[in-house]
Each structure stands twice: as C-alpha cells, then as structure tokens.
C-alpha distance (Angstrom), angle and dihedral (degrees) to the residues before:
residue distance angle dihedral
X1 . . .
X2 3.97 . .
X3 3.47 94.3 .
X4 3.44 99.7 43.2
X5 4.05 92.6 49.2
X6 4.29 84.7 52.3
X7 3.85 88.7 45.0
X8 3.87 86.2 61.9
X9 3.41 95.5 42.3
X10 3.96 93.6 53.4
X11 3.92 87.3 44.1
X12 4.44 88.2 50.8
X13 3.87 94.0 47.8
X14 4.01 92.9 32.1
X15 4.09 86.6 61.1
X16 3.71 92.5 37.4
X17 3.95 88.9 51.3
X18 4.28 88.3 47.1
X19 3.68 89.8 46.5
X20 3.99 96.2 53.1
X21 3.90 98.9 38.7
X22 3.90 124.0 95.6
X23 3.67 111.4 -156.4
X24 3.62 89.2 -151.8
X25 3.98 95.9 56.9
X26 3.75 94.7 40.7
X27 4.11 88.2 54.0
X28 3.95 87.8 52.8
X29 3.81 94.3 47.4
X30 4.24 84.6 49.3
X31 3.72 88.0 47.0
X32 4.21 91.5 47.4
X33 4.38 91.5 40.9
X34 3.69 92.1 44.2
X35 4.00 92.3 60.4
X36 4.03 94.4 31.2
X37 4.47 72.1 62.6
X38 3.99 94.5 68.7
X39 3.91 96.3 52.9
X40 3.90 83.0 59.2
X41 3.93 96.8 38.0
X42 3.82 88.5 54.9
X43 3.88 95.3 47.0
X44 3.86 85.8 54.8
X45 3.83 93.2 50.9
X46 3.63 90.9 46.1
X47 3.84 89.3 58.9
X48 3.67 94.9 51.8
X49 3.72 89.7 48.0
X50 3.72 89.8 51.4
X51 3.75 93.8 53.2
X52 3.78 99.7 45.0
X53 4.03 82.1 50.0
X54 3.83 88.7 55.6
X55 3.73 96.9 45.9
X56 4.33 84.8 47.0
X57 3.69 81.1 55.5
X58 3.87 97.2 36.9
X59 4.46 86.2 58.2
X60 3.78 98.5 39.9
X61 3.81 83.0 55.9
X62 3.84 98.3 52.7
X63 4.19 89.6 31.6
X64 3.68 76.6 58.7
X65 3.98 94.7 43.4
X66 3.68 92.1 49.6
X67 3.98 103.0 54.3
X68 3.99 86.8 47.3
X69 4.18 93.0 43.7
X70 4.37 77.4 44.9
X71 3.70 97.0 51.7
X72 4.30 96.7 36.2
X73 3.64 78.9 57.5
X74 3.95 104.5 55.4
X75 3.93 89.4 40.4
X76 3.79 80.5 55.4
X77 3.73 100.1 54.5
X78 3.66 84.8 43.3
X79 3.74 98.8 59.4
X80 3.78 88.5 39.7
X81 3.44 106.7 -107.2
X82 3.42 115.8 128.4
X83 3.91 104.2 160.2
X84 4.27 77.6 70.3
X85 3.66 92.3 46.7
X86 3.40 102.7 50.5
X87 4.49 85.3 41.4
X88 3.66 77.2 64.8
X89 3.54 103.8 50.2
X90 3.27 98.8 53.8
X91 3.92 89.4 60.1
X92 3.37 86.3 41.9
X93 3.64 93.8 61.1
X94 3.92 100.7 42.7
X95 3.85 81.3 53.1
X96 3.92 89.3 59.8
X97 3.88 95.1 48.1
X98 3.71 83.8 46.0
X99 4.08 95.0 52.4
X100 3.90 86.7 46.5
X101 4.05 88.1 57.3
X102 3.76 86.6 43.8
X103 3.98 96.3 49.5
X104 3.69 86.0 47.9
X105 3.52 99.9 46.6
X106 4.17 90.1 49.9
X107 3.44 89.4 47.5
X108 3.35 101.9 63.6
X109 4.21 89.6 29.9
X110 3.80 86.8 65.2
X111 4.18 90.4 40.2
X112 3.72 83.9 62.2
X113 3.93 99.0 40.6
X114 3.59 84.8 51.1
X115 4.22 93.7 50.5
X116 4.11 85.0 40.9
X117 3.87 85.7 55.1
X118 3.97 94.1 48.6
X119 3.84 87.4 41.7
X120 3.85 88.8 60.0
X121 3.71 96.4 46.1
X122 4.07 92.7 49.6
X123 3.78 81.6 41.2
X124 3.60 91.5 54.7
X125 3.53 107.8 42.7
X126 3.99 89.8 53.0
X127 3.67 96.4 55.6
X128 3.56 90.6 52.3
X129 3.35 80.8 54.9
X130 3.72 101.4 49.5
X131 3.69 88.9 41.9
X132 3.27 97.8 51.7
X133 4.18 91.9 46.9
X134 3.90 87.4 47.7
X135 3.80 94.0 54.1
X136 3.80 94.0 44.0
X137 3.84 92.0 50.1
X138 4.14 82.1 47.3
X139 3.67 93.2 54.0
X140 4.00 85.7 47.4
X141 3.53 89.0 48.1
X142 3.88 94.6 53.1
X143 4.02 89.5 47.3
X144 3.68 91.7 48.8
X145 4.05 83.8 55.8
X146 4.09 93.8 43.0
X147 3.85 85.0 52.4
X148 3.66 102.4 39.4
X149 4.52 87.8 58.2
X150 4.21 82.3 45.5
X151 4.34 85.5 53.2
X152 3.64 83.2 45.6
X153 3.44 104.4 56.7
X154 4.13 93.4 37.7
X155 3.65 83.9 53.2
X156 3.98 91.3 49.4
X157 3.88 79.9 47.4
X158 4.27 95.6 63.9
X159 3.55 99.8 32.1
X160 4.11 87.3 58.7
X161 3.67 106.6 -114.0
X162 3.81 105.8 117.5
X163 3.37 97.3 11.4
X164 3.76 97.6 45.2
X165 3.86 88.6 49.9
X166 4.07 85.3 49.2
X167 3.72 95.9 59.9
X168 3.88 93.0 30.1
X169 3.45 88.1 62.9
X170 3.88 102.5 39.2
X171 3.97 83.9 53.7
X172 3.85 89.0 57.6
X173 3.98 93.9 52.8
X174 4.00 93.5 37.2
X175 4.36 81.5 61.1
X176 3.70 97.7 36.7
X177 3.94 83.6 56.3
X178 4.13 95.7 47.9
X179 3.59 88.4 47.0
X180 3.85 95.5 54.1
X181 4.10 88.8 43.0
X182 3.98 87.3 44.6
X183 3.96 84.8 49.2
X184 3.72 97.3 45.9
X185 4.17 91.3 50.0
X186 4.09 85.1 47.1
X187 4.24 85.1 53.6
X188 4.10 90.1 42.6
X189 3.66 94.0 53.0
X190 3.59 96.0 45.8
X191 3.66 96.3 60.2
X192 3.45 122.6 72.9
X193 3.52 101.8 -110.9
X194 3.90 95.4 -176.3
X195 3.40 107.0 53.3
X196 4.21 83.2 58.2
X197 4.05 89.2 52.7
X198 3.82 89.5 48.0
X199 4.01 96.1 44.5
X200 3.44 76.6 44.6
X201 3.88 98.6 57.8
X202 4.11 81.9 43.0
X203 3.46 96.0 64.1
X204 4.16 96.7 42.4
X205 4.06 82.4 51.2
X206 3.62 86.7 51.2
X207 3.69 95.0 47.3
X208 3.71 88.7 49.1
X209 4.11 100.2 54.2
X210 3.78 82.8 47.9
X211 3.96 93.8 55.4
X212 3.77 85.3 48.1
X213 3.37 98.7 48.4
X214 4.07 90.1 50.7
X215 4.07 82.1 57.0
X216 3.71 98.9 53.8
X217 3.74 88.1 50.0
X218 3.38 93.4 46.0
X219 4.28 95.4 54.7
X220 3.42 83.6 32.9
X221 4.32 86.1 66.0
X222 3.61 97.8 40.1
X223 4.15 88.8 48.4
X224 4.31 90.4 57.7
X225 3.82 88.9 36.6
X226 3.85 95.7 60.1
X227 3.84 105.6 65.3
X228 3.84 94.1 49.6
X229 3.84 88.6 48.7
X230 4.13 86.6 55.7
X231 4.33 91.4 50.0
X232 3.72 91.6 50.0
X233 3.59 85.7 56.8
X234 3.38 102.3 49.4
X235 3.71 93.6 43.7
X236 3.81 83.4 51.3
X237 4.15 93.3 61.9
X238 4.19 95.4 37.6
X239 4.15 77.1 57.1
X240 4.12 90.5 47.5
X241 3.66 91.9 41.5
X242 4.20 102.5 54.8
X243 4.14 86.5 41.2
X244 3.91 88.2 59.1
X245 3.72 90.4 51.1
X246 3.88 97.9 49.9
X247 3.69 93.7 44.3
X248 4.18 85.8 53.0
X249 3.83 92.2 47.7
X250 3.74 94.2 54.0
C-alpha cells in the first residue's frame, strides 16, 4: 500500500512539474549555469596550481638545505670536529626524509593538476556542445512559433474569418460604387442636356459676331487714320524745302 500511495504522489507532482515547465526557459537557465561552471572550474585549478608551486618551492628549499648541511659537514671532518659534523648530519638526514615527503607530495600535486587540466578540456568541449545543441533547438523552437501564427492565420483564411470579412467587405464598396454611378446616370438623364449644348452654341455665336465686330472697327481706324498721316507728310517737306532756300540765300 506504501508504495502504491508514493507511486501516486510521484505521478501528481511529476504532471504538475510537466505542466509548469517551459522547455525554452529551462534550456536558457542550462545555457546561463553551464558557463557560471567555468568561473568555479578555474578557481579549483588555480588552487592545485598554487599548491604544486608551494611544494616546488617547499623541495628547492630543502635541495638547497641539504648541499649546505652536506658541505658544513665535510669542512667539519676536515677541521676535526666531529661532535659538529655529526650535529649536522642529523639535520641533514631529517632534511632527506623531509625532501622524500616533499617529492611525493608534488608528485601526485602535479598528477592531479594534470587530471584537473584534462577535466577542463573534456569539460569544455561538451558544453560547447550542449550549448550549441540548446541554442539550435531554441532557434527551432522560435521557428516552430513563427510558423505555428502563419498556420493560424491560413487556417483563419478557410474557415472564413479574415477572408470572409475581406470579400464581405469588398462586395459592400463594389455596390456602394454602382449605386453612385447608377445615381449619377439617373441625374444625367434628367437634365436636359441639349438645351445646355445649344445655349452653348448661342453664346460661342455670340462671342464670334463680337470678335468680328472688334475687326471692322479696327480696319475701320486704320482706313480714317491713313490720309491725315499722308498731309502731315507733305506739310513736313514744303517746311524742309523753304528752310533750304533761306539758309542758301544768306
């Protein structure tokens, strides 16, 4: 009975969990954890490095230790004094066991930096690859969405919603316009169309007399005009004629 009773809790909360979760939100939060992970992996690595750099230091210093304690203690024996020889060799041999500690210790420090290295690189080459899988499935996912509004709207299309609004409303305009044009024939045929053309025809006859008459008056000018311009020349040369003669005389 228990594990049937947790069975159906799992399966409530398990389809309360699917209902809530967005694929596309859960891949960006994978995308943003998965880099917020190499921060952290270096600062590990870094730690390692530091400690086999320590223990590097840590045996130079007692490789160092041990050829001084080595050469104290033959310039010792030399001079004869062994009480400060053999001072020094104990020293000398605690700093061996020591180094031996040390050389183990690095060895298996830079073992581990090495592994932490090769960690990162595996580490870092499948990220890319998740990353790169999550943002392809999230440019799929945005597609999908772009196409599902375009099924939408064809499907709004054949079941007559836009479309039957479209033509609905093109079929009111295409009548409003036929019943204007039938209205404006109706208001052409009622007037009287030819008595305008032939009080039309009046008035260019009238214009035309006018014109005509302006021309006779006009020829009728010039005609008057033309004598009077022939006496004021001859009056002009009997003038020109009797000043020659006086200014000769003289």
């Amino acid at each position: 009975m228990w594990k049937r009773f947790v069975r159906a809790i799992k399966s409530l909360f398990g389809g309360l969990i699917n209902s809530i979760e967005d694929p596309k939100l859960i891949l960006e939060q994978n995308i943003r954890e998965l880099n917020d992970q190499v921060p952290r992996m270096n600062e590990n690595i870094a730690t390692v490095k530091a400690n086999v750099m320590l223990l590097q230091k840590e045996q130079d210093k007692y490789t160092k230790s041990i050829a001084e304690l080595t050469s104290k203690i033959k310039s010792a024996i030399n001079a004869g004094r062994d009480d400060i020889a053999e001072t020094y060799a104990l020293q000398l041999e605690k700093n061996r066991e020591q180094i031996v500690v040390i050389e183990d210790q690095l060895e298996f420090a830079q073992k581990a930096y090495e592994k932490a290295l090769q960690v990162k690189k595996i580490f870092m080459r499948e990220k890319d690859r998740k990353i790169r899988e999550a943002r392809e499935a999230l440019r799929a996912s945005e597609r999908a969405a772009w196409q599902a509004k375009i099924a939408d709207t064809l499907e709004q299309f054949e079941v007559g919603g836009m479309d039957q609004t479209h033509d609905e409303m093109i079929t009111r305009l295409n009548e409003k316009s036929a019943r204007n044009e039938a209205r404006m024939e109706i208001a052409l045929d009622s007037i009287d169309t030819k008595a305008m053309e032939i009080e039309v025809d009046a008035e260019r006859i009238r214009a035309g007399e006018l014109v005509k008459q302006f021309k006779m008056e006009m020829n009728a000018d010039t005609t008057e005009k033309a004598p009077l311009l022939k006496d004021q020349a001859d009056n002009v040369e009997t003038e020109s004629g009797k000043s020659i003669g006086k200014t000769r005389t003289r």
